[in-house]
Structure formats: structure tokens, C-alpha cells
N, C-alpha and C positions, 0 to 999 in steps of 0.2 A: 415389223409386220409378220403375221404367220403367214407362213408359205412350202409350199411341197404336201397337200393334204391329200391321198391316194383318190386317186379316178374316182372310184367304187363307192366310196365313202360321200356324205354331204353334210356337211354340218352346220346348223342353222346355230345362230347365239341369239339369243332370246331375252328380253326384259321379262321377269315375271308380272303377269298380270297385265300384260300388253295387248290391246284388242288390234295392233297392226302384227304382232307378231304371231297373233291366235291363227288373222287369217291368212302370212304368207305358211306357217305349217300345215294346213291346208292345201294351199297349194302346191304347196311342193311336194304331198304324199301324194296327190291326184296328178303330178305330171311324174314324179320319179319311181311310182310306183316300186316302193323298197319292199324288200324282203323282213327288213329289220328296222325297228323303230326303235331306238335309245334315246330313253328319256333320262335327266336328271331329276331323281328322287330316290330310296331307300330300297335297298336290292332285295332287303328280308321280308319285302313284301308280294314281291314275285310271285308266290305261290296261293295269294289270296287277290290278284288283279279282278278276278271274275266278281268277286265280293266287292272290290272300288266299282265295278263297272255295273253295278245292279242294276242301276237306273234309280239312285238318287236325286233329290230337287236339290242344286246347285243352291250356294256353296256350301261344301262341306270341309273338312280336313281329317287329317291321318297325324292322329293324337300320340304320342310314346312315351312311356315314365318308364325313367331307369330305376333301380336300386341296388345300392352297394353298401353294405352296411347303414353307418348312417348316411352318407349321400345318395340324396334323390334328386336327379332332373327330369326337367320334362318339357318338351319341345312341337311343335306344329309342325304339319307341312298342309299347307291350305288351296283348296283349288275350286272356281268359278270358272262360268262358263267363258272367259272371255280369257283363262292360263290356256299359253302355249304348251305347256306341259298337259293341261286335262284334255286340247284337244288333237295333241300328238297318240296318247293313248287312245281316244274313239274313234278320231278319223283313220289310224293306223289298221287299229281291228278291224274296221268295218272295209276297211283296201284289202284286209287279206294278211297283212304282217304280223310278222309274231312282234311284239309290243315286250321290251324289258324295263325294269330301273336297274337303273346303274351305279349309282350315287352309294357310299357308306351308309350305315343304317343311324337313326336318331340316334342311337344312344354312344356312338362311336365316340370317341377323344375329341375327336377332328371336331366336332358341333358341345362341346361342353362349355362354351361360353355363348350359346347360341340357342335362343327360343328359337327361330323360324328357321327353318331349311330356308326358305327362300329370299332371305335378307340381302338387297341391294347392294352388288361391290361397290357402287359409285360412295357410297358409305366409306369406304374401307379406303379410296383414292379420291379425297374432296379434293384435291388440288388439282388433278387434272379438270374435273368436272367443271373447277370455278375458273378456269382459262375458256374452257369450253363456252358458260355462260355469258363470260365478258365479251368474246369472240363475235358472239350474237345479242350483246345488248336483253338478256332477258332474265329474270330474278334469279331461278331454283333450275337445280336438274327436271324436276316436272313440267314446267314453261318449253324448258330445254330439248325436252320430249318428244313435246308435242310439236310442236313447232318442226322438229327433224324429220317426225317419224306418224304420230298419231292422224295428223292432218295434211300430210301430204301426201303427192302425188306414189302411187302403190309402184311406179315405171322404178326399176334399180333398189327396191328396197332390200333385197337381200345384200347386196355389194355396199349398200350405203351403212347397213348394221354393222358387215363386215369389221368396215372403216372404224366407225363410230368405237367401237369395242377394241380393236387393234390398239388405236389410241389410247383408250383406257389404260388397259394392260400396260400398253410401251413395253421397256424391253428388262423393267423389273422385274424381280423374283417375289412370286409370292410369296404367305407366309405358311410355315410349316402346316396349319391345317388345310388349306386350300393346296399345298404341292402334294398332301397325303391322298386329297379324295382326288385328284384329276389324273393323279399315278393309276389309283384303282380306277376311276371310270375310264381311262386307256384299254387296261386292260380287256373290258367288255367290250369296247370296241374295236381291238385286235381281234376276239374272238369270235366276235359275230363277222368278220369281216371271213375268218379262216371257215367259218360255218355255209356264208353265202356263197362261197365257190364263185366268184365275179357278180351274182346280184348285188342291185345295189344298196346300203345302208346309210340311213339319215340316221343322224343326234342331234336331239336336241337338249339343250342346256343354255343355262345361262352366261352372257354373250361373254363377262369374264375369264371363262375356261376355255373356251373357244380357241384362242390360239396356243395355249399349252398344249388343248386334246390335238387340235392338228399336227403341233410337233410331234407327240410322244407315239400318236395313232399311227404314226408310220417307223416306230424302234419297237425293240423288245420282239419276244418272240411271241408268235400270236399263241400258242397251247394247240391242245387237241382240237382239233376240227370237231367234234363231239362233246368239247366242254365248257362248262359256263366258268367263270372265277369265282374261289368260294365264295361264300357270305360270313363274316366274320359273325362270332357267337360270341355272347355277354361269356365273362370269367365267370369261372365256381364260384357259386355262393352270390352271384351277382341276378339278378331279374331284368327283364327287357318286355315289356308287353306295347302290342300296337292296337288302336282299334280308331274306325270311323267315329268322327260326332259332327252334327252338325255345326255349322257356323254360319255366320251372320255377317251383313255388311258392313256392318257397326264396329263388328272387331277386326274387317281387313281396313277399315277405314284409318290412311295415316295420321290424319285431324282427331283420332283417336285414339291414337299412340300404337298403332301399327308399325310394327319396325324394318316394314318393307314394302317394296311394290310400288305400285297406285295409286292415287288417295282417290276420293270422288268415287267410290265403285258403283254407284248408280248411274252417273255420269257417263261411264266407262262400259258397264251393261248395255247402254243403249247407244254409244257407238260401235260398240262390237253387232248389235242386231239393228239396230235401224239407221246405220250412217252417221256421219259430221252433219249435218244440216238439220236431219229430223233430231238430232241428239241433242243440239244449242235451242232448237225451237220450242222441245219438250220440257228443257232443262227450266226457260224463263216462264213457261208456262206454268210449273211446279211450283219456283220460287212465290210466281206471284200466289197463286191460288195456296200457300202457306202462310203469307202473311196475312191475306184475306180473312183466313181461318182465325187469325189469332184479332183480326178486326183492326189490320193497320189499313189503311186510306189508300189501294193501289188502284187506280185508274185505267180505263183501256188506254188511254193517252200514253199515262206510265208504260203500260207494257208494250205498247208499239216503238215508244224512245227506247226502250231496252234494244230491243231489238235492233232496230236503226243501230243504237250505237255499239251493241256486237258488232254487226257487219261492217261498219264503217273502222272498226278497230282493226277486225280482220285484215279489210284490204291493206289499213296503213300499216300492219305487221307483216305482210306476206302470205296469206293465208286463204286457198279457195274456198274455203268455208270457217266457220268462228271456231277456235279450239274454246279449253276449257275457261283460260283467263281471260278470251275474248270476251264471252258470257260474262262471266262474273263481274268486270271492270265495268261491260256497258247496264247490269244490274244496281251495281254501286252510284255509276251515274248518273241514271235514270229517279233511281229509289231513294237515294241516302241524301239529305238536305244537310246535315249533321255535320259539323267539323268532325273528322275522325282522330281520335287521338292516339289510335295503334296501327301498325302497319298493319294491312289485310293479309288475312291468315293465307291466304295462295300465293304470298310472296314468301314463305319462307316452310317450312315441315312441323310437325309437331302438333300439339292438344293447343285448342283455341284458349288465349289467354282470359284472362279474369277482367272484365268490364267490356268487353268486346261487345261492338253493334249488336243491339238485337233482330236488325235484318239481315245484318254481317251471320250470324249465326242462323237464319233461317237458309240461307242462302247455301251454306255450307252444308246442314244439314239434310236441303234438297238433293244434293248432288252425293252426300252419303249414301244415300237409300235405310231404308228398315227391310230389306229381305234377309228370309233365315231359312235356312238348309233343311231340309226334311230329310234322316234317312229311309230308305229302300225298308218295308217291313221286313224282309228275310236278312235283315243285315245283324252279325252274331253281334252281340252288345258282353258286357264284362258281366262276371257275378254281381257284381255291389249292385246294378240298375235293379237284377231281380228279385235278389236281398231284398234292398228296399221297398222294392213294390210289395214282397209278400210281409213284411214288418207293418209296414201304415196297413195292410187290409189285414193283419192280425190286432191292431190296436186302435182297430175302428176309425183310422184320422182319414178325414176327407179333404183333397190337396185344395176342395174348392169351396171349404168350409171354415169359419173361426173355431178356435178353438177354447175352452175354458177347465182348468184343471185346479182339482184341488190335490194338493202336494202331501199334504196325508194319507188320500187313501191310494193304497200300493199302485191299483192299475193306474191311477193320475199319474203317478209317481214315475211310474215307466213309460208312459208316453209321453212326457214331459223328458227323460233322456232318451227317446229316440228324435224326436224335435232339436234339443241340443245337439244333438251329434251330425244330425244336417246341416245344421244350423254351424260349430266350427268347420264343415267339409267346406263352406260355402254353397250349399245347395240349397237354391232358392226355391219358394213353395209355399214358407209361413213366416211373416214377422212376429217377433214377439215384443208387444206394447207394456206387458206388466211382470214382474215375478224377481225373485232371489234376484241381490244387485251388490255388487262386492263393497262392505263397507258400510251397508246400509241396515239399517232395522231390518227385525227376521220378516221374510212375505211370506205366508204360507197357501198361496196362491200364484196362476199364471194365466195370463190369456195372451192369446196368439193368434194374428191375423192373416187370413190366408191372401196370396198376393202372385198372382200365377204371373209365369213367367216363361218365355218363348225357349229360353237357354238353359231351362231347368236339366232336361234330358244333356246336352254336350257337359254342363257341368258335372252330373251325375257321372256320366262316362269317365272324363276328367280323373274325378273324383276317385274311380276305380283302380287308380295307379297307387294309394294307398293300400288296399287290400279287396277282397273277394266279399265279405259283409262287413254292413255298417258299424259294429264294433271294431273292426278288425281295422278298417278304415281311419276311424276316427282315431281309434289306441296310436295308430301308427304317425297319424297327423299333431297328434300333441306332443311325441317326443319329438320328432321333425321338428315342432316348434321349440319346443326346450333345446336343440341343439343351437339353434337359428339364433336363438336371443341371446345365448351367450352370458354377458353381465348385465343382462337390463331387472332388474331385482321388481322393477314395476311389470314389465312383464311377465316375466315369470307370476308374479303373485297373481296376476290374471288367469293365467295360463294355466294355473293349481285348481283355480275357481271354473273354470270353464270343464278340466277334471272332473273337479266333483260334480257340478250340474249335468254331466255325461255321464254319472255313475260311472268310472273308470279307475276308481280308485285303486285297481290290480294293475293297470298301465300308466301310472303316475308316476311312477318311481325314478323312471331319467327326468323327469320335471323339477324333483324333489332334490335330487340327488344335482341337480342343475342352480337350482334357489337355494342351496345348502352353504354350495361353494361361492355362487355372487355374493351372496353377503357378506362371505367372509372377507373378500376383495372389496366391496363396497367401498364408494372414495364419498359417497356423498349423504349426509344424514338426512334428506326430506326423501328421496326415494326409500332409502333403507327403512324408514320410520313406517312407511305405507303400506310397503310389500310386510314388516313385523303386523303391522293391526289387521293385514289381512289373512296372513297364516293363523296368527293366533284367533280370529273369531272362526276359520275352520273348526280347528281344534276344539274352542272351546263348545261351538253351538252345535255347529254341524251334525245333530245325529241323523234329520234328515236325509243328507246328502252322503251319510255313511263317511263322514271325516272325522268326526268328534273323536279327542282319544290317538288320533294316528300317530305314528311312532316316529312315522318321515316328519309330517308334521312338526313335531313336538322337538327333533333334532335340530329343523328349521329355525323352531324359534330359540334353541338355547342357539345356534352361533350368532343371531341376528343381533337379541343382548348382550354377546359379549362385544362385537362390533360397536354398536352403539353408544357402546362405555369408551370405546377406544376413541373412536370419532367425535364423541362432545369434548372431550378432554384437550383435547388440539384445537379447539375453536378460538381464536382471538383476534380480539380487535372490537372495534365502535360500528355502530350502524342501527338503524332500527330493527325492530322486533320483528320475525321473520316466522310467519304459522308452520311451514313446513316442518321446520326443525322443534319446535314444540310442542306440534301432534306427534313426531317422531319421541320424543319421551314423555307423551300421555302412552303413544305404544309400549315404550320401555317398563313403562309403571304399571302398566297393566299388564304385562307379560309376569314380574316379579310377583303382580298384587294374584294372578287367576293360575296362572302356571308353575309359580316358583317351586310350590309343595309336590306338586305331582312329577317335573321335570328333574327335580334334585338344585334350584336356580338358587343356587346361595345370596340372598339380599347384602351381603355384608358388604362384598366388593360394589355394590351400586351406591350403597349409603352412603360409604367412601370418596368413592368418586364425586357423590351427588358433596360434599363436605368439601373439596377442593377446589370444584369449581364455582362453588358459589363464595367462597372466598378467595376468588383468586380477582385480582383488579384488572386484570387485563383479559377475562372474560367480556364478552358480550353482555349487554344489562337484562337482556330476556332472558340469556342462558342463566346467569347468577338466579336470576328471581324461580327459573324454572325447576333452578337445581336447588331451591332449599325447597318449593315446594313439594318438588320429588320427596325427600328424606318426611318431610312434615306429611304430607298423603301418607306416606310408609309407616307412619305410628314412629319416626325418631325425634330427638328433639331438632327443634327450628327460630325458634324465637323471632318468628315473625315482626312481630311488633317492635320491637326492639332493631331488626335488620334492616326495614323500612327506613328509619330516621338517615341510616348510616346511605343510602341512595336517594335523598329528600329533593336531589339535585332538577330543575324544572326537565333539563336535556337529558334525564337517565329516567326518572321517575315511572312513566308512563310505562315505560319497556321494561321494566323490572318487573312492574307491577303484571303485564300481561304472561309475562312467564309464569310468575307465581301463582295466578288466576286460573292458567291454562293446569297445571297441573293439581292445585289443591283447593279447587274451587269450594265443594262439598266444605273443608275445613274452615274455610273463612266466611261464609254463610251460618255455619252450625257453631255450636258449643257457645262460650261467650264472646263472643264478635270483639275483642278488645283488637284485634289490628284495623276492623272499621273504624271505632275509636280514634285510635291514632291515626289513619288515613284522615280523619276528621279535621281532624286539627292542625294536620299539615297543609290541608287543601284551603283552609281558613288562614294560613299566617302567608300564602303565596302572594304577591303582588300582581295586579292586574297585569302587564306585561307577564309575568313568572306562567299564571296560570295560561294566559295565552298559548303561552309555548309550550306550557305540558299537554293542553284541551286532547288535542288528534292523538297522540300517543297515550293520552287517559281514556278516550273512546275505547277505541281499539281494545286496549287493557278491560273495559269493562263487557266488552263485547261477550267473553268466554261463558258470562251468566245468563241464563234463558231468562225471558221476560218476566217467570215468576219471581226468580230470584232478585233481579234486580227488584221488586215490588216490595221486595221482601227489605233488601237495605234499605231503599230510599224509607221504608218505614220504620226501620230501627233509625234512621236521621231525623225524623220528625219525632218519635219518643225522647229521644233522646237532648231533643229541643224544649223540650214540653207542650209540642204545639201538635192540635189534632187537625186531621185532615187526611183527603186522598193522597195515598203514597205513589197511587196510579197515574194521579195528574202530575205528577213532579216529571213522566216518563215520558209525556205526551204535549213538547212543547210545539204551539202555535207557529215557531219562527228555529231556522237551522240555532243548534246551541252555538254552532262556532260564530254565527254573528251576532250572537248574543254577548257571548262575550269580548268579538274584536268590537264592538259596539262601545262598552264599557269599557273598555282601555283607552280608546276614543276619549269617550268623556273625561278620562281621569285624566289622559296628559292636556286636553283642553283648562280642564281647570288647575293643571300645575301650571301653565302658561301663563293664564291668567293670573293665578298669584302672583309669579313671578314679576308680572308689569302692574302689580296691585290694582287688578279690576276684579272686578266681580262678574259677575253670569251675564247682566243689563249692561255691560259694557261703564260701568260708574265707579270713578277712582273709590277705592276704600281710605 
């Protein structure tokens, strides 16, 4: 237990986001009337409190991107009307106190594994928590809460958080980054204390720290009576910026992956302002008139059972009015007829799972709330917000408008990568429904739907931790992302393409120089094959997008093809035909076929390669077939027809064949068709069982030819028959082909059966 904490001093521990702890800070600045108000939050904001205290519409937070070369974080600290901390700051000013933060700043060491300042120890100490829950028979720390603290009696609350938190802590050490920040938030509270001359000074902080800050608040030497502790400053060459942005309930909501606090914040708003009783009465009122909305069947019958059986939960929990899970339990049982097949999301934290009630989710949503922060109009905002705004009103786009651009003509052109460049910041504003899509036919068009959005402005803020304007931004966010992905070779090739539709092509270079090296590490041939088809139609098309030609590029794709050759080469073993790895050397071949002359791509080591593995037996049957179509596409010799017989096998057949398809399609449609031929005649000498078992891996294999082409054999089958007729109807069968033919296999071993016991068809001895 902490103990020895000076007279002078008073220190409240605090749950963040607590409406009982909102209002003993309150009271305890109106009965102890301090001098000094220490709060837990970012001490380098100190000198801009006047700016937090504008008189923005709650909730907002205090956004911070660090940068350190290539490491960027960036971190919250979020405050509603109902944090002990936002109403330690007003109600402090408005007593008279001088108001500090005390706390390290975002970007310190101590929070680098930490988006929120204000992330719940009970997190960090579940085991005591879950003695605690067992203790009381009741699900979650938030149950647990409430129950101690939200809905009871207000008589001892300070002594009972005391308690509550003592225990927590116990008599462990924390860990290095929590001993670093409550060493320094000591420190401000020695020095306010040497400052106060005997007035008195309240901290508040979260309840965690609480009995470390009592211990350490009474060692060490307090400093000058006249001085604050410094503020630690970002290293040289390192950046630290802070600014207000709005925020929402949505995103303190823990049912929304909020990694701290309170869940329910609408819930929690309206016990913080209108009490336990009007707050459960509001609450069931919401739910129902949500379902209503959506035209589910709620009855005033329904909503007075709710109610009833809130209250009647209550009592049997302990409770002079319904906390949160009172509500909800007597909504579930009033409402929900349904066998539930998940547990209900208030029995445990986290994003509501996938099949969940759809009143279970109304429910939940009720008690989120949709309120969103407004800031203060004098509040200073980042360069990028102003950037952008003066960008869309230099390129005429209207945030409340669609948009339609044609990608030729230059203005299109640039307002189509000023939209992209919002567009990877994440800044919402415009979906885009049509245009340039990696891997797809050229679009030389775009249309973009406008889609306004509450969180535009905080993201935009956000946003501004990359850089001061939206080039600078975006540049910055795409090597961020090249660093981030590492080996992802699919990435990356997205990430090249997102580049170019950003016009960014001068800030691509860690991208490039990113995809250069995964490839050459690449362990797997379907992603490498992807990420090659898509650097290479840069290169090859891209003048639009000012890629065509590119030298990063064109390095890209020589290491992709030597890779490629490395990796088919190693492939072995049985299995079916596998597209990934066969569009991976349609990539191949067309990197050799469009880039070779201009790259310096010597064909010879692929010819080779492609000669190996198609005679190698312990090849894969797609890869052999793919690797002579390789050499055959490439103008060397193949002898298709001839190589075919040698895999006639029914279990290989089909999958050779798709290989071969996939890569020299063109050649086996054109010239004189003598391997159809001989396909011909081997699909004729197959046994109805035989063909059966080639049919699915013969689809497949013919799948590679567009509809004309297949039009186009099936009519060389019918010349070749000497019978005339539609080649189109051969392709458009009445009944699936595969039971067509398990159909006729049917028939055949029936009438081997029957020979076999000398009947005939009538059942009549022969």
C-alpha cells in the first residue's frame, strides 16, 4: 500500500474516461482549492494549454508524429467531456490554479510501443484484475467498474480508488517505461510542491502511478523553488510535431478497437451529465427507437420489460440504479427471442465479432454514440490542411461534387494525382469507382465519387505528420510504406503503382530500390510472377503515368527474371496445375519477349532453363508443359506434338496441357495446328473411365483460350471430320460436360456388366 504521501500534496488516481472520477476531480478542486493542478499528459504542451482550452466541442485529442529517419510513430491522447484529466484542466483554471502536464511527451521512448497515452494498466496486470472479477462474480474489468465505482454510492470514493489501485499495483516493479515517466512526473510534483510554499497541490493521474508518485513525491530533491523540470526535446535530425484534431465516439469506442478506457462513450456521456437512472432510461429508449428505425417489431410492452428487467437485475446485482450491463442484459431479454450463439459483446473487450445479433449490434451501437469533435475555429491546424485546401480550389474539385476525368488531357491528369495522393494519405473526401487498375487493360479515364465524411478534417490533421504539403506528404508516405512491407513483392508492386498514379515518380526510389531487393529474396513463384507483370506493364505502357522507360523499373525487372529462373528450377514433385505459378512465366516470357532488347535480358539462360525443366521427370506436369511452351512462344525449337504423346498419361495429361496453353497459346491456335491434330487422336484412343479422369484437368487446360479461340478449334475438329456445322454449338452444351461424360462411363461399365453375365440391354440372355 502507498503510504507517507506529504500533507500539501493530494493525489487522486483516476481511470481514464471515468464519469465518477470526472466528478470526484471536481470536487476535490472546489473543496481543496490548490494552487497547483498536475495532470497526467505531455509536458511539451504546456505552453499551448490556452489553445487545448479554446472552447472546442468535445471529444477531441492531441495527435503527435514523431520522425526519425525512416521511423515514424504516432500516438493519441484523447479527452471527452466526462476525462478526469479534461476536467482537472477546466475546472482547475476556472478555481484559479495554475494547470500543468506532467507526463513525457508522445514521442518519448517510454510510449514507443504505444498509440494512446491513456491505455489502461489493468491491461498490463490482467491477473490481478481477474481475482478481482472472480472476487465479485462479474465478467470484465468494465462490469467490474461499474459495479465498484460508476454506480455506486459517491460516500468514500476517493479511499475506495485508493484501495482499488493499491491492489493493482501491489508491491511489483513496474516496467522500465512506466518507472521512466512517474520518475519524471515526481519530479513536477516536487517542484510544484517547492513552488507552493505550503499551498496545496492535487495530481491527477492515472490510478496506476499513484502509489509510486506518493512514494518518490516525498524523495529526491525538489529543485529551484522558481523552476519547472525540463521538457525533453526530439535528437538532431529527429521531428516531433503536436496538434489538436477532432475525434469521435466511434474511435474512443472499445467495441471499436479502442485500446483504452471506457467502451459505451455515449452511455458514459450521459451518466457523466444526467445520472445512473436517466442514463439506463435514455439508453433503452435509444436502443429501441434504433431498432424501430431499421423496422424490427419493438413494442411499448418490449420496452417497459426492458426496463423492469434492468431494474430487477439491478437490485439482484447490488445496484441503486441499473449500471451498463444491467441495461443491456434486461434489453437482450426483453428483445432477443433468438438462440445466441456468441457470447454478448459486454462480457468480454474487443470489435464485435462476425455473425453477431443484429439487435446485439444495435444495442451496442446505441451506447457508442456518433458524436464528433469540432475544433475551436482559432485553433492553428498543420500546413498540409492548408496545402490542400488551396490545391482542390486551384484544381477546381469540389469535396461535394463527382468527379470525371479524362487522363489525357494534362489538367485531368493532375487532378487525378492530387485525388490519388489523398486517396493513399487516407483522406476521405472522394471514392474512386473507375480508372487505371494494376494489371488490367489501359483505362484512360477516371470517375470519383464524392463521399463527405465527418473525420475528414482529424485525418487530414493526421495526415500532416507526414509532411507540410500534399506532395511532400504523400512522397513521404510511400517510402514509409516501402520500408513497412519489407519482402512483400505483392506489395511493393502495388505500392510502385499507387507511385505512379501519384505522379511521384522522383519519390519512388526507396520503393524501387525496396522491390528490387524482395525479389531478389523472393522464396515464392505466384507472388514474384505478379509483382514481374506488374513492374513490367509500368515500364512498358506507362507513358501516361510518366513510368514507361524507367531505369528503376527496368532494374526491377531484370532481377525479377533472374529469380524466376532460379525458382522454377527447384520446383518438384506431383500435384495439379497451379495458375499462380504459370501466369508467373507468362510474366517471365514477356518480360524476355517486350524488355529483353532494351534491358540487355539475354534469352539464352531462360531457353536453357526452359530445356531442363521440361525434361526433367520430377518436374511438376504444368511446369514441363509450361516450360516448353516457354522456349516454343520464344521462337526455339519445341516439338510439341511429338512431347505431348510422351505425357498421354490420363493423371498428367490435362496439366501439361495447361501449362503449355498458358504460355504458347497464340502458337497452338496459329500456323498449322498439327499438335490439335494429335491432341485429337489421343483424346479419341482415351477410355471412358481414362477420359473421365483427364475431363477437370482438360477444362482447366483449355480454359487459357478466350471464347474465340476455342470457336476457332472446335472448328478446325469439325473440318477436320469432314462434317459442317456450328463450331459455336459444340461450346454451348445444354447439360455440365462433366456429366456428360460421368454419364457415358456409366453406360459403358453397365454394358460391360452386362456382357459379362451375357444380357443384353432388355435384360434377355444373348
Amino acid at each position: 500500500m502507498a503510504t507517507g504521501a506529504p500533507a500539501d500534496v493530494h493525489f487522486l488516481g483516476v481511470r481514464h474516461h471515468s464519469p465518477a472520477c470526472a466528478r470526484l476531480v471536481a470536487r476535490t478542486i472546489a473543496a481543496v482549492e490548490p494552487a497547483y493542478v498536475l495532470v497526467e499528459g505531455p509536458a511539451d504542451l504546456n505552453d499551448r494549454l490556452d489553445e487545448l482550452l479554446l472552447g472546442h466541442e468535445l471529444p477531441i485529442a492531441v495527435f503527435t508524429a514523431y520522425r526519425a529517419g525512416g521511423h515514424r510513430h504516432a500516438s493519441w491522447s484523447p479527452f471527452c467531456d466526462y476525462s478526469p484529466e479534461w476536467v482537472a484542466l477546466t475546472a482547475g483554471r476556472r478555481a484559479g490554479a495554475e494547470v500543468r502536464f506532467i507526463d513525457l511527451p508522445a514521442w518519448h521512448p517510454a510510449f514507443a510501443h504505444r498509440d494512446n497515452r491513456y491505455a489502461d494498466a489493468e491491461q498490463r496486470y490482467a491477473e490481478v484484475v481477474e481475482r478481482l472479477c472472480a472476487t465479485y462474480a462479474v465478467d470484465n474489468v468494465d462490469t467490474l467498474w461499474d459495479h465498484l465505482f460508476e454506480v455506486a454510492p459517491p460516500d468514500g470514493l476517493a479511499e475506495r480508488l485508493a484501495a482499488y489501485f493499491d491492489l493493482l499495483r501491489g508491491e511489483s516493479d513496474a516496467g522500465a517505461d512506466d518507472t521512466a515517466r512517474e520518475a519524471y512526473m515526481a519530479r513536477w510534483v516536487r517542484a510544484a510542491r517547492a513552488r507552493a510554499g505550503g499551498r496545496p497541490v492535487l495530481v491527477v493521474t492515472g490510478g496506476f502511478h499513484r502509489p509510486a508518485l506518493v512514494r518518490l513525491a516525498a524523495a529526491g530533491d525538489p529543485g529551484p523553488a522558481d523552476g519547472w523540470p525540463e521538457v525533453p526535446a526530439p535528437a538532431e535530425g529527429a521531428t516531433a510535431r503536436s496538434y489538436l484534431v477532432p475525434y469521435s465516439f466511434r474511435r474512443l469506442d472499445a467495441f471499436d478497437g479502442y485500446q483504452s478506457g471506457m467502451p459505451s462513450p455515449e452511455y458514459y456521456q450521459r451518466l457523466f451529465t444526467d445520472g445512473p437512472q436517466r442514463a439506463a432510461d435514455g439508453l433503452v429508449e435509444t436502443v429501441v427507437g434504433r431498432l424501430r428505425e431499421r423496422r424490427q417489431q419493438v413494442s411499448t410492452a418490449d420496452l417497459i420489460a426492458a426496463r423492469a428487467m434492468a431494474a430487477g437485475l439491478a437490485r439482484l446485482r447490488g445496484h441503486p440504479h441499473p449500471a451498463r450491463a444491467d441495461v443491456l442484459d434486461g434489453l437482450v431479454s426483453a428483445l432477443v427471442t433468438d438462440a445466441l450463439e456468441q457470447r454478448l459483446p459486454w462480457t468480454a473487450r474487443g470489435r464485435l465479432p462476425a455473425g453477431t445479433h443484429p439487435a446485439v449490434v444495435e444495442m451496442v451501437a446505441a451506447l457508442g454514440g456518433e458524436r464528433s469533435g469540432r475544433l475551436h475555429p482559432d485553433t492553428p491546424l498543420p500546413p498540409l490542411v492548408h496545402d490542400v485546401a488551396a490545391e482542390l480550389d486551384r484544381h477546381g474539385i469540389d469535396l461535394r461534387g463527382d468527379v470525371r476525368l479524362d487522363l489525357t488531357d494534362p489538367a485531368d491528369l493532375a487532378r487525378s494525382r492530387l485525388l490519388h495522393r489523398l486517396r493513399v494519405l487516407g483522406v476521405p473526401g472522394h471514392v474512386r469507382e473507375r480508372g487505371p487498375a494494376l494489371g488490367a487493360a489501359p483505362e484512360l479515364t477516371e470517375r470519383w465519387t464524392a463521399r463527405p465524411d465527418d473525420e475528414r478534417l482529424a485525418v487530414l490533421i493526421e495526415a500532416g505528420g507526414h509532411g507540410p504539403t500534399v506532395v511532400d506528404a504523400a512522397a513521404a508516405h510511400v517510402e514509409e510504406r516501402a520500408g513497412n512491407l519489407g519482402g512483400d513483392v505483392d506489395g511493393l508492386a502495388e505500392l510502385l503503382f499507387d507511385a505512379a498514379l501519384c505522379g511521384l515518380r522522383e519519390h519512388s526510389g526507396r520503393a524501387l530500390e525496396a522491390i528490387t531487393r524482395a525479389v531478389g529474396g523472393a522464396g515464392r513463384l505466384a507472388p514474384l510472377g505478379r509483382a514481374l507483370a506488374a513492374v513490367l506493364a509500368l515500364w512498358r505502357h506507362d507513358v501516361l503515368l510518366g513510368s514507361a522507360g524507367d531505369a528503376g523499373l527496368g532494374a526491377a525487372i531484370v532481377a525479377a527474371v533472374r529469380r524466376t529462373l532460379w525458382l522454377v528450377e527447384g520446383i518438384h514433385g506431383a500435384g495439379a496445375a497451379e495458375p499462380g505459378r504459370l501466369a508467373a512465366l507468362v510474366a517471365l516470357r514477356d518480360a524476355v519477349r517486350h524488355a529483353g532488347p532494351a534491358l540487355g535480358i539475354d534469352p539464352a539462360p531462360t531457353l536453357a532453363t526452359a530445356a531442363r525443366v521440361a525434361a526433367d521427370p520430377a518436374a511438376p506436369p504444368d511446369l514441363r508443359g509450361a516450360a516448353l511452351g516457354l522456349r516454343w512462344s520464344l521462337g526455339a525449337g519445341a516439338e510439341p506434338a511429338r512431347a505431348v504423346r510422351a505425357m498421354a498419361a490420363p493423371g498428367t495429361l490435362g496439366d501439361w496441357l495447361a501449362g503449355l496453353f498458358a504460355l504458347a497459346r497464340e502458337q497452338v491456335v496459329g500456323g498449322e495446328r498439327e499438335l490439335l491434330d494429335v491432341l485429337d487422336t489421343l483424346f479419341g484412343e482415351l477410355t471412358g473411365h481414362d477420359f473421365l479422369l483427364a475431363l477437370p484437368a482438360l477444362r482447366q487446360a483449355f480454359s487459357w483460350f478466350p471464347p474465340r479461340e476455342r470457336e476457332a478449334i472446335a472448328g478446325h475438329l469439325l473440318t477436320r471430320r469432314g462434317t459442317t456445322g456450328s463450331a459455336r454449338s459444340l461450346l454451348r452444351l445444354p447439360v455440365d460436360p462433366m456429366l456428360v461424360a460421368s454419364s457415358r462411363a456409366l453406360d459403358a461399365e453397365v454394358d460391360a456388366l452386362l456382357a459379362c453375365e451375357g444380357l443384353d440391354r432388355e435384360g434377355s440372355r444373348r
